[in-house]
MIDOTOR-183460 format. One record per residue (C-alpha): x, y, z; residue number from 1; residue in three letters. Coordinates in nm, 4 decimals, always signed. Layout:
BEGIN
+----------+----------+----------+-----+-----+
!        u !        v !        w !   n ! res !
+----------+----------+----------+-----+-----+
!        X !        Y !        Z ! NUM ! Ala !
...
+----------+----------+----------+-----+-----+
***
This chain:
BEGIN
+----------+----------+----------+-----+-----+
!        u !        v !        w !   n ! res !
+----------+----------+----------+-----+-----+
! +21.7492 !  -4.4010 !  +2.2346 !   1 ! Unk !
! +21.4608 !  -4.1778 !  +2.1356 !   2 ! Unk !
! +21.4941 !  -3.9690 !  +2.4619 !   3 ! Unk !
! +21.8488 !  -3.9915 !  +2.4314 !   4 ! Unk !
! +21.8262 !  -3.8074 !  +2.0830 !   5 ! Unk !
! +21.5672 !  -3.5329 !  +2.1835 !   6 ! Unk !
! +21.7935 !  -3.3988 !  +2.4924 !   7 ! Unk !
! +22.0820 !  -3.4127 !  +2.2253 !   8 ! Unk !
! +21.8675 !  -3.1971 !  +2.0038 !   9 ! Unk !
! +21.8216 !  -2.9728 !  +2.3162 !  10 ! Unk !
! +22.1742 !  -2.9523 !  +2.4201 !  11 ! Unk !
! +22.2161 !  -2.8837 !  +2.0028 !  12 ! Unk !
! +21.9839 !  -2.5763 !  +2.0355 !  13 ! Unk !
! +22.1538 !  -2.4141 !  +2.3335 !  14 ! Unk !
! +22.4938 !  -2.5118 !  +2.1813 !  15 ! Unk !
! +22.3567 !  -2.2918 !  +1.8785 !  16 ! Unk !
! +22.2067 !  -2.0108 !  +2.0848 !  17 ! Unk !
! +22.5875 !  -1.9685 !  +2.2950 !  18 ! Unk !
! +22.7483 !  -1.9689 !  +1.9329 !  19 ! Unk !
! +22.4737 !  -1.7295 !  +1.8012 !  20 ! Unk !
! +22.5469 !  -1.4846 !  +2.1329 !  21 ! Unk !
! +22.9496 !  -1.4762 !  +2.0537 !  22 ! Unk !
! +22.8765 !  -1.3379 !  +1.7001 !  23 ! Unk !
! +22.6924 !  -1.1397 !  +1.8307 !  24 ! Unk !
! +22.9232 !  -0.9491 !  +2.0311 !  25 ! Unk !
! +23.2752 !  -1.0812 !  +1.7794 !  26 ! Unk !
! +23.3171 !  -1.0826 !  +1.4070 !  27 ! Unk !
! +23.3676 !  -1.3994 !  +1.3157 !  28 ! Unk !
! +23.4874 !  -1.6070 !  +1.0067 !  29 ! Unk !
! +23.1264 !  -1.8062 !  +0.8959 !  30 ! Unk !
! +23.2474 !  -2.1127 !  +0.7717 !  31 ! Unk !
! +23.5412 !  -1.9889 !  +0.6560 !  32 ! Unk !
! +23.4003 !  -1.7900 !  +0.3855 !  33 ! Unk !
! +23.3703 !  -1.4026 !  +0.5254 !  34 ! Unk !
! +23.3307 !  -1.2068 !  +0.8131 !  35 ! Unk !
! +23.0004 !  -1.1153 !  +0.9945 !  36 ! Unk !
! +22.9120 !  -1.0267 !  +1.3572 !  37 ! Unk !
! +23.0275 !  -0.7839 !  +1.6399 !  38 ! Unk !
! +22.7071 !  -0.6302 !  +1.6206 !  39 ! Unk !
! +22.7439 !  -0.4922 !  +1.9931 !  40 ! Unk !
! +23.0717 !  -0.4200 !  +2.1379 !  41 ! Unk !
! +23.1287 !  -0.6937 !  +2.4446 !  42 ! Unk !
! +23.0575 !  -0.4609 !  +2.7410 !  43 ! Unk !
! +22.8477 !  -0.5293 !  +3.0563 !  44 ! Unk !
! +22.5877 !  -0.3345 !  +2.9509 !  45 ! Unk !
! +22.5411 !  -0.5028 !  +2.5982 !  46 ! Unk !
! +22.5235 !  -0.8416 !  +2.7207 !  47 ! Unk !
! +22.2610 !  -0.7356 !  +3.0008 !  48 ! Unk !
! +22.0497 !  -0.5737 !  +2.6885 !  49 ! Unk !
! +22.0928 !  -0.8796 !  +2.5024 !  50 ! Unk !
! +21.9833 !  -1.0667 !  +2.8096 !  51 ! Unk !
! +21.6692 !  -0.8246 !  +2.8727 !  52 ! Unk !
! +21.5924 !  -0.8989 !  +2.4766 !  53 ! Unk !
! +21.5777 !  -1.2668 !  +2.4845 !  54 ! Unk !
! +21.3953 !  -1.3367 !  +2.8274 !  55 ! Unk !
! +21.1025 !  -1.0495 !  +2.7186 !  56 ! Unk !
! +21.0538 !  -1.2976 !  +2.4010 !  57 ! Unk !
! +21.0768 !  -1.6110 !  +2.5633 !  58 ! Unk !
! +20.8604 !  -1.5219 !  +2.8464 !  59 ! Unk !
! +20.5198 !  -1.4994 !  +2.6690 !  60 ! Unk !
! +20.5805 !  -1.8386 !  +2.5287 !  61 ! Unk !
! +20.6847 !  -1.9924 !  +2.9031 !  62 ! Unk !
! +20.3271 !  -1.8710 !  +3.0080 !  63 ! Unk !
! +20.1517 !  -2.0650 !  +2.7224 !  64 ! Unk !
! +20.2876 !  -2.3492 !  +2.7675 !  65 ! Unk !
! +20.3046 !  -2.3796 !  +3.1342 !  66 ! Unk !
! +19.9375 !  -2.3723 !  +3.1490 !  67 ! Unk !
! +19.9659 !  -2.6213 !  +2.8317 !  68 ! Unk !
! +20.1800 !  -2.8864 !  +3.0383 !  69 ! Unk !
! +20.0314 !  -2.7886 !  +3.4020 !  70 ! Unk !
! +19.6822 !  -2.7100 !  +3.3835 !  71 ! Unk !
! +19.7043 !  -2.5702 !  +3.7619 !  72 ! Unk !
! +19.9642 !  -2.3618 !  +3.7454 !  73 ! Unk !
! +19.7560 !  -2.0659 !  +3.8244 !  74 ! Unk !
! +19.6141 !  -2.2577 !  +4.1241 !  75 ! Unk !
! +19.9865 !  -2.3753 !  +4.2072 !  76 ! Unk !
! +20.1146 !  -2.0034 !  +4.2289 !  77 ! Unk !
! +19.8255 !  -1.9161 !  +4.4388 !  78 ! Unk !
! +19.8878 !  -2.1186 !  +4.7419 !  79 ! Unk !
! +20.2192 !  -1.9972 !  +4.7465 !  80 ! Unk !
! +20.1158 !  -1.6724 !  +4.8943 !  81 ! Unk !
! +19.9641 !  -1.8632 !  +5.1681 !  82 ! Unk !
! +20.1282 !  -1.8105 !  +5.4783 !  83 ! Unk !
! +20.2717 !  -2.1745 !  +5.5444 !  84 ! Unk !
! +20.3616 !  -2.1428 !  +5.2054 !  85 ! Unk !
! +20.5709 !  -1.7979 !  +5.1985 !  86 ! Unk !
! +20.9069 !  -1.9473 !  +5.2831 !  87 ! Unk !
! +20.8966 !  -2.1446 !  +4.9769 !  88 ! Unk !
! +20.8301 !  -1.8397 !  +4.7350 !  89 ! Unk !
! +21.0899 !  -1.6419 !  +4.8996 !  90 ! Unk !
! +21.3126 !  -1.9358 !  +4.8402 !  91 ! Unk !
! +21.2213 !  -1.9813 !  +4.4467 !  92 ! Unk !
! +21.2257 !  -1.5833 !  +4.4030 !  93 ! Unk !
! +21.5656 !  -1.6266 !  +4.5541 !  94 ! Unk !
! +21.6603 !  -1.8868 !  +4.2989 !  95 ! Unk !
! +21.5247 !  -1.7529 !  +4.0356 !  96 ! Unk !
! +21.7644 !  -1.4222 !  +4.0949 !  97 ! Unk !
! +22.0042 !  -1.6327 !  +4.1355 !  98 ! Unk !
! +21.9591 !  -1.7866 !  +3.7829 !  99 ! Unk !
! +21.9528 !  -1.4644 !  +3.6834 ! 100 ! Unk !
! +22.2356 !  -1.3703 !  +3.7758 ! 101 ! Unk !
! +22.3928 !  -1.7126 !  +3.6188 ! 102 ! Unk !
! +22.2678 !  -1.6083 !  +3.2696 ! 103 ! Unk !
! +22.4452 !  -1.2490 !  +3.3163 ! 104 ! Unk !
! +22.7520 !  -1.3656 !  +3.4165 ! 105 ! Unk !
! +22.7613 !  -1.6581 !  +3.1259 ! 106 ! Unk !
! +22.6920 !  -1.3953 !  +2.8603 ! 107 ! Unk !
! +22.9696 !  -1.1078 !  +2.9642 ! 108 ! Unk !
! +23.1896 !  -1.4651 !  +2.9695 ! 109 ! Unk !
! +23.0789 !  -1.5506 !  +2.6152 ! 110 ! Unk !
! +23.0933 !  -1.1632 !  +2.4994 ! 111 ! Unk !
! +23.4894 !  -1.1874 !  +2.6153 ! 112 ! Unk !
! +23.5899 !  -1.5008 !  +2.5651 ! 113 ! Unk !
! +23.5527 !  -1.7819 !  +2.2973 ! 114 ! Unk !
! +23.2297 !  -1.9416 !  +2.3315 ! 115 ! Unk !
! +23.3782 !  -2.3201 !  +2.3804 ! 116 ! Unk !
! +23.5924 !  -2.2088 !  +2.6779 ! 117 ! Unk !
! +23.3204 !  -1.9732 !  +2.8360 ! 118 ! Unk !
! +23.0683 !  -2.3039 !  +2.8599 ! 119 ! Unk !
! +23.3424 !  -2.5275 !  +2.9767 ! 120 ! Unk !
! +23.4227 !  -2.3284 !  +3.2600 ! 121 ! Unk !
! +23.0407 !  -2.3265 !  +3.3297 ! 122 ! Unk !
! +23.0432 !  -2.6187 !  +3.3373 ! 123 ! Unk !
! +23.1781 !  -2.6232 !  +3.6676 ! 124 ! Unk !
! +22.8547 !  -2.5930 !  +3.8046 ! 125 ! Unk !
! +22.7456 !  -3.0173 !  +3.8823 ! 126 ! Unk !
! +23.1053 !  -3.0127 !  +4.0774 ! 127 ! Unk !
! +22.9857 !  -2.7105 !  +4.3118 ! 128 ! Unk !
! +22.6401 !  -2.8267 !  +4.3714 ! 129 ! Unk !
! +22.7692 !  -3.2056 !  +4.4836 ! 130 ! Unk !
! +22.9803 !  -2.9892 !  +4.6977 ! 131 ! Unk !
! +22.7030 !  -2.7303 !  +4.8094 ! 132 ! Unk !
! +22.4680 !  -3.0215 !  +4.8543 ! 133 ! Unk !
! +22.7305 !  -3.1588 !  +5.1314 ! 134 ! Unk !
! +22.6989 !  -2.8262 !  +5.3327 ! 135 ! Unk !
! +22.3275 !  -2.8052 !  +5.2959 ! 136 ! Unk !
! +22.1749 !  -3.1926 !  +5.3282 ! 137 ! Unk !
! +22.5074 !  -3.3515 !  +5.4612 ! 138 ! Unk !
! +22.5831 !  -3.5656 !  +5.1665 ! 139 ! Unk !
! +22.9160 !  -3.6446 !  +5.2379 ! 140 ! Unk !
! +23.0910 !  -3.6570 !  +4.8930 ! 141 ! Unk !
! +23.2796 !  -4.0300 !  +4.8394 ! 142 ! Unk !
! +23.6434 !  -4.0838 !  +4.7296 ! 143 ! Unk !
! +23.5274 !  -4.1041 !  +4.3881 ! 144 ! Unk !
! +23.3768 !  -3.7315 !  +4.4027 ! 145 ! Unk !
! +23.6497 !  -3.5943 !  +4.5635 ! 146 ! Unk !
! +23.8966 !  -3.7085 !  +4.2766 ! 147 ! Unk !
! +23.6066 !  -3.5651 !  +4.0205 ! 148 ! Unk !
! +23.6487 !  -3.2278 !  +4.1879 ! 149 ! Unk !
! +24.0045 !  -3.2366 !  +4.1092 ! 150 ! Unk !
! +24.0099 !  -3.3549 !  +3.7841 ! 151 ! Unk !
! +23.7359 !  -3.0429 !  +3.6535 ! 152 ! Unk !
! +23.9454 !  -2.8138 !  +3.8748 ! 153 ! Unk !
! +24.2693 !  -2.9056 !  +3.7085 ! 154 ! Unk !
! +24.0904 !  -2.9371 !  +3.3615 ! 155 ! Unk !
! +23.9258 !  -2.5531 !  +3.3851 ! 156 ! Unk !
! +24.2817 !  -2.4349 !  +3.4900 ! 157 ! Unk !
! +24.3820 !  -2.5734 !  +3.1318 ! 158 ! Unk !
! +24.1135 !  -2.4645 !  +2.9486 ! 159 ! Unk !
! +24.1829 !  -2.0903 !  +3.0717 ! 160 ! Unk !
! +24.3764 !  -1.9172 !  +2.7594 ! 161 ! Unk !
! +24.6928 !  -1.7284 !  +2.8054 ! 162 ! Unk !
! +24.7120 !  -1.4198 !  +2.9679 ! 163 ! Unk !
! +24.9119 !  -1.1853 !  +2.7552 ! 164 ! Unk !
! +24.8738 !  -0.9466 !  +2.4891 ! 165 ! Unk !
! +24.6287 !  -0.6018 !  +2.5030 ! 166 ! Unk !
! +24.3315 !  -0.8105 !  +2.5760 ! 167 ! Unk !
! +24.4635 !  -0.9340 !  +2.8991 ! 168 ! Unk !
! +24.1714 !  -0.7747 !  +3.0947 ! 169 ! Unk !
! +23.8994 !  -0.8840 !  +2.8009 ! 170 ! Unk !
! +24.0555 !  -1.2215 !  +2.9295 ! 171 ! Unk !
! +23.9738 !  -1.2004 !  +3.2718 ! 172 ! Unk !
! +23.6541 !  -1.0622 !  +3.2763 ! 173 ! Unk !
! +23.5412 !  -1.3583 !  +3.0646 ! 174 ! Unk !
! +23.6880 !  -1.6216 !  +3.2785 ! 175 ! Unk !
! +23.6107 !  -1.4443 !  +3.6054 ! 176 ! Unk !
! +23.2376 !  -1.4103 !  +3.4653 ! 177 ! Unk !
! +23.2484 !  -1.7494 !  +3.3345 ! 178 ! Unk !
! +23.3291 !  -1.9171 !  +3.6810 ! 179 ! Unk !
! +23.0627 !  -1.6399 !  +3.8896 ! 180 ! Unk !
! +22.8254 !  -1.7923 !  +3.6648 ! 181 ! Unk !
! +22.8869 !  -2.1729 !  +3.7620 ! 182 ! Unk !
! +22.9129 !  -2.0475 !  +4.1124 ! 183 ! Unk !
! +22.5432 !  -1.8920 !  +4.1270 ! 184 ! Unk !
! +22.4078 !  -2.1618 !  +3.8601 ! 185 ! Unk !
! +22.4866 !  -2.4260 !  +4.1624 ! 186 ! Unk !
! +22.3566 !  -2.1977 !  +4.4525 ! 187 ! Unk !
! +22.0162 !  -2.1769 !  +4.2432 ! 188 ! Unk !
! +22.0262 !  -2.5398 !  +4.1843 ! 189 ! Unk !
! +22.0486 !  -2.6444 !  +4.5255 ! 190 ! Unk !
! +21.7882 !  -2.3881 !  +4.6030 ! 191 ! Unk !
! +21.5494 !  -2.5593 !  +4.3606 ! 192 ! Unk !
! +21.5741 !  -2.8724 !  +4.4718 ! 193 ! Unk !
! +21.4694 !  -2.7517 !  +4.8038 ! 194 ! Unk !
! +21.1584 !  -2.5897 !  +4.6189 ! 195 ! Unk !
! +21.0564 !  -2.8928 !  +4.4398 ! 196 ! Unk !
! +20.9819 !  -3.0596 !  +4.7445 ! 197 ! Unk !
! +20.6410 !  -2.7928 !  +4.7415 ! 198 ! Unk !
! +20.5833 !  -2.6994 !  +4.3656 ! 199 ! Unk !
! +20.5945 !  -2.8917 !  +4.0677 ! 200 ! Unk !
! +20.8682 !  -2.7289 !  +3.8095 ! 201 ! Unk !
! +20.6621 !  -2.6292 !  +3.5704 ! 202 ! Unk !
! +20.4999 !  -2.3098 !  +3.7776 ! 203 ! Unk !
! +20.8671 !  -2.2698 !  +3.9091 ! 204 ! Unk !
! +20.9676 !  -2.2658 !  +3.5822 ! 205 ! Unk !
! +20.7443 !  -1.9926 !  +3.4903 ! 206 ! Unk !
! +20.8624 !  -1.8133 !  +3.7901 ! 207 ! Unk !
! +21.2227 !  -1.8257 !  +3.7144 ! 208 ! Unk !
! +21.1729 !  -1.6915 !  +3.3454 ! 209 ! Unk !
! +20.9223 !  -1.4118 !  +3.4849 ! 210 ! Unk !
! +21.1689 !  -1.3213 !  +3.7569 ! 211 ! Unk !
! +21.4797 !  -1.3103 !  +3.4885 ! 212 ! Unk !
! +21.2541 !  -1.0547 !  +3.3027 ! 213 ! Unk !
! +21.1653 !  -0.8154 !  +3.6110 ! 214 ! Unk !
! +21.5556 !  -0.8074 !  +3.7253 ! 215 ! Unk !
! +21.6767 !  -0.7716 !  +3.2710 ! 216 ! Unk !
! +21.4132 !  -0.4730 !  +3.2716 ! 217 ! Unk !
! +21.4950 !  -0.3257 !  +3.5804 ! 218 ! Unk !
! +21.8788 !  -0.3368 !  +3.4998 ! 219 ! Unk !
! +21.8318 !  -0.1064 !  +3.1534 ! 220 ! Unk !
! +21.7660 !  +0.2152 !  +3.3867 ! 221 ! Unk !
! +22.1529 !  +0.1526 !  +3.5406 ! 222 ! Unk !
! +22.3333 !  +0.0886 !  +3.2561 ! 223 ! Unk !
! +22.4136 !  +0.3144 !  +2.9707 ! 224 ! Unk !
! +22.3266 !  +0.1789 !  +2.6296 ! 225 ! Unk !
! +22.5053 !  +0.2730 !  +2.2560 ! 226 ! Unk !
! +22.3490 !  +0.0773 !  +1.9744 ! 227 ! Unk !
! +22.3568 !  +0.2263 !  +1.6567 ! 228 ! Unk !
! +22.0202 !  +0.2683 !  +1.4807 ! 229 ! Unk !
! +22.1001 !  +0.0507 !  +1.2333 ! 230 ! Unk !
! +22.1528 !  -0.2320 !  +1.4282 ! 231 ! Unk !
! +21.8668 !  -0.2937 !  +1.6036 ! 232 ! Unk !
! +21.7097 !  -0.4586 !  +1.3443 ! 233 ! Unk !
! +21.9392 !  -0.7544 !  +1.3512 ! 234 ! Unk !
! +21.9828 !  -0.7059 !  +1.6937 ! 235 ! Unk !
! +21.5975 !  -0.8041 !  +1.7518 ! 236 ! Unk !
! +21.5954 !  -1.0834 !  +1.4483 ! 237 ! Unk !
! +21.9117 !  -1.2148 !  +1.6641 ! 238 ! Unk !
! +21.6958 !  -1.1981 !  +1.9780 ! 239 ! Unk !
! +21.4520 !  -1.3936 !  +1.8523 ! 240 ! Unk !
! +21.6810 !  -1.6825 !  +1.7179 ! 241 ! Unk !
! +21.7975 !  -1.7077 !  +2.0247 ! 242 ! Unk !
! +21.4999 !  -1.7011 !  +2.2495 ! 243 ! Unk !
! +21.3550 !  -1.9721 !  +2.0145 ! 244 ! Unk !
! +21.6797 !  -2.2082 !  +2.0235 ! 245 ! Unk !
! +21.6221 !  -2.1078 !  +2.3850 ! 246 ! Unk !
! +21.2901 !  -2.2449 !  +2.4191 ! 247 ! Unk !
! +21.3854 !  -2.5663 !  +2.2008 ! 248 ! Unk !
! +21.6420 !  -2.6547 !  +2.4466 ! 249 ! Unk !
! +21.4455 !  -2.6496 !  +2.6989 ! 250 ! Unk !
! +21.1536 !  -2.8743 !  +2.5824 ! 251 ! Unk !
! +21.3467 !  -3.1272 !  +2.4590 ! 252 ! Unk !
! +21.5532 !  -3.1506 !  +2.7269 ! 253 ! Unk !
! +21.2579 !  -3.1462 !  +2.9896 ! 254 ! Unk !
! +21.1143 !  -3.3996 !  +2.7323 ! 255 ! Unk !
! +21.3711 !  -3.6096 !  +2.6871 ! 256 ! Unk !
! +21.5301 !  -3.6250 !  +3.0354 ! 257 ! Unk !
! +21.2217 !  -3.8913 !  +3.1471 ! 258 ! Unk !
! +21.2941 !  -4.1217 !  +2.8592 ! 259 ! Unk !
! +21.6745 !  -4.1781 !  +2.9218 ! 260 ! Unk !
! +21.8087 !  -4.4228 !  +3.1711 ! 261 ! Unk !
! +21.9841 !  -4.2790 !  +3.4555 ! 262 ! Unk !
! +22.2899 !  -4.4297 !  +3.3744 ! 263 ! Unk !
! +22.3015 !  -4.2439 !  +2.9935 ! 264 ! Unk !
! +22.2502 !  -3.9140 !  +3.2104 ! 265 ! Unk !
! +22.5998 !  -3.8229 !  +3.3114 ! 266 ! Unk !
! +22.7061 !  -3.8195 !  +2.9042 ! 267 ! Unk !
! +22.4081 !  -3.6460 !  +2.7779 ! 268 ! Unk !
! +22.4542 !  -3.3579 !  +3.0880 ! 269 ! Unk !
! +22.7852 !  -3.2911 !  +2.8965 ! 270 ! Unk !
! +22.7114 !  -3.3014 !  +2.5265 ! 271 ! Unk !
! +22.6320 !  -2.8831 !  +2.5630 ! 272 ! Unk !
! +22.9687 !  -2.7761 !  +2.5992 ! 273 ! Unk !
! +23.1345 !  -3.0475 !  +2.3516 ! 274 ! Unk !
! +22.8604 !  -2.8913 !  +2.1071 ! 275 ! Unk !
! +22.9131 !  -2.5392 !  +2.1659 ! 276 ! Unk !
! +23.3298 !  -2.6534 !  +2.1116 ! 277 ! Unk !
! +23.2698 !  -2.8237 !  +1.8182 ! 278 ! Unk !
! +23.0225 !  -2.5599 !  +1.6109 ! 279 ! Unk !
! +23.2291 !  -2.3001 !  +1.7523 ! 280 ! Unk !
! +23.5581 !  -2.4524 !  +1.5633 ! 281 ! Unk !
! +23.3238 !  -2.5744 !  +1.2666 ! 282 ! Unk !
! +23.0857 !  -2.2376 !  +1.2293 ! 283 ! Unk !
! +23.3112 !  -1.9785 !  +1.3513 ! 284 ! Unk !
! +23.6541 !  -2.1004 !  +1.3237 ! 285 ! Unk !
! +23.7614 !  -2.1070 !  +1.6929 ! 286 ! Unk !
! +24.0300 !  -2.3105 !  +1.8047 ! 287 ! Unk !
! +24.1550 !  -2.4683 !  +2.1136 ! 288 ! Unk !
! +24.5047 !  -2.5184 !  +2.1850 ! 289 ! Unk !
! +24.6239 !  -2.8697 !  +2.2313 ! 290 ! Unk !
! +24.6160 !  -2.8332 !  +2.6285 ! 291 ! Unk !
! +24.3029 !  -2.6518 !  +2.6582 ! 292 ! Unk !
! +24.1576 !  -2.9388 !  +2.4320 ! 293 ! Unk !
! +24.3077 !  -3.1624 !  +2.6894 ! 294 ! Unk !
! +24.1413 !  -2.9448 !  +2.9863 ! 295 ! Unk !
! +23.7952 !  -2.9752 !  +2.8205 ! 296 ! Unk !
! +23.7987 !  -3.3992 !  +2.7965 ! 297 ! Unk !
! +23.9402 !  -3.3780 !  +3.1537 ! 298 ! Unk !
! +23.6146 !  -3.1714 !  +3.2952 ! 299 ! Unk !
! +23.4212 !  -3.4089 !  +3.0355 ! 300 ! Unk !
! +23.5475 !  -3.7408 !  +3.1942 ! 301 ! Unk !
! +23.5325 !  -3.6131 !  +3.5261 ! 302 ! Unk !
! +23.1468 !  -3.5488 !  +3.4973 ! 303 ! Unk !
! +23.0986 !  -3.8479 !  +3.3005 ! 304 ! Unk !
! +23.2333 !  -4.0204 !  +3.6178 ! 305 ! Unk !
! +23.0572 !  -3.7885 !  +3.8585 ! 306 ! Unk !
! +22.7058 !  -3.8763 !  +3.6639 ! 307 ! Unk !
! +22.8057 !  -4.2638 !  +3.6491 ! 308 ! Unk !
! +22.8006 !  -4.2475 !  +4.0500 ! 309 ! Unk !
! +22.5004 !  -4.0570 !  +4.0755 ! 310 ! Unk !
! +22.3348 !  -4.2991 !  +3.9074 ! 311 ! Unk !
! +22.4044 !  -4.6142 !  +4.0825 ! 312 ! Unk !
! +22.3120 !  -4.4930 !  +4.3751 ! 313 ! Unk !
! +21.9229 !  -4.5916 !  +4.5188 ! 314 ! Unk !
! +21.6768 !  -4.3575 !  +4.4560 ! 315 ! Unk !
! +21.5463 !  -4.1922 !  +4.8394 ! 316 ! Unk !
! +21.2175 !  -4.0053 !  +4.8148 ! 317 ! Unk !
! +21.1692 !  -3.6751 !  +4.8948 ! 318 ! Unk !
! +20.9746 !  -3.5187 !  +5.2000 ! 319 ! Unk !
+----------+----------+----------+-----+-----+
***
């Protein structure tokens, strides 16, 4: 129960950070009460800024406590630049572009469209590594998979809003955004677990966050950038909330993921996008229309099912 509760505080802060990210690119009504937000119209270029802000601020912190948590982490990147060893950094650079990519994609998705249905579609991502994984280790997917990948296929079609109206193209950006982002979420995750076969996570971790803040930095001198003076200010406070909520998510989770039994895994995997849904309806009055509602507890289920399988299976160790 305890670890159960600390990755729910993690999937909590992440929920907060992809709520935090829509205001900032859409007023919203706060509770009801008034209007703030759309600090940053929701352009490419914006959401790569935003991007570039909140991995420069998270990064010092990943270096701390990497060397907090893995004492040889210096030690660990080293031999990676040893020859036998070469294949696997080009691999974990690799993923960790990939990831950046992922993060790029999922904030243009949440810049366009509501939060809830950006991080549904996302969530995609467990269905296209189980099928991924079958092309690259020959895990043939069972009956039970295959009916999985239906039902979150089916359930993201219904969680897509309607097309029509003058934001028909703010529409598909987001969605087409939101699914890239699943898409090269799972190609980095199947690349990691190839990695962690030669380097403990933690250095890989540190790797991934330094690599997300080369490829953020080097993407400001392509872009063109219009912030208003005057909004920079919040812009950076906003940064900050959301490196640290960030950050929070992603101790507790690491955390909490050894103290929960496999079995629980499956439901706490998909308590992030229930979360974002609900403070996204409760915080900034977004609502879901009674089939996309449906859409979202069908991709729910489905991974609840997927997880459920996962997790009676016998454990094989790696090589």
């Amino acid at each position: 129960m305890r670890g159960f509760l600390i990755v729910v505080v993690g999937s909590l802060g992440l929920a907060l950070q992809n709520v935090l990210l829509r205001v900032i690119f859409s007023e919203s009504s706060i509770l009801g009460q008034g209007s703030w937000g759309g600090f940053l119209a929701p352009t490419l270029s914006h959401s790569l800024l935003v991007l570039h802000l909140r991995s420069i601020l998270i990064l010092p912190a990943v270096i701390l406590l990497s060397y907090r948590l893995y004492p040889t982490t210096t030690q660990a990147l080293t031999q990676l630049l040893q020859p036998e060893r070469r294949p696997t950094l080009r691999l974990a650079l690799m993923s960790s572009s990939f990831l950046y990519l992922a993060m790029a994609l999922l904030f243009v998705a949440i810049a366009s469209i509501p939060a809830g249905v950006a991080t549904v579609l996302f969530f995609m991502h467990p269905v296209i590594t189980g099928l991924l994984t079958w092309v690259v280790f020959g895990s043939r997917p069972s009956r039970l998979r295959l009916a999985v990948t239906v039902g979150v296929m089916l359930g993201s079609l219904l969680v897509v809003p309607s097309f029509a109206g003058s934001a028909t193209a703010s529409l598909g950006l987001g969605v087409g955004a939101a699914l890239g982002a699943s898409v090269a979420y799972s190609l980095q995750g199947v690349q990691a677990q190839i990695c962690f076969r030669h380097i403990h996570p933690v250095p890989f971790t540190l790797i991934n966050f330094a690599i997300m803040a080369f490829w953020s930095t080097l993407s400001l001198f392509f872009i063109q950038i219009e912030v208003p003076p005057e909004q920079w200010g919040i812009l950076w406070g906003l940064s900050v909330i959301a490196a640290a909520l960030t950050l929070l998510g992603q101790l507790c989770y690491n955390v909490g993921i050894h103290l929960v039994r496999a079995a629980s895994m499956s439901i706490v995997a998909v308590s992030n996008p229930v979360l974002t849904v609900a403070l996204a309806w409760l915080l900034l009055q977004e609502s879901l229309q009674g089939r996309q509602i449906f859409g979202m507890v069908l991709v729910v289920a489905s991974i609840v099912a997927l997880g459920q399988e996962q997790a009676r299976k016998p454990k094989t160790s790696a090589i």
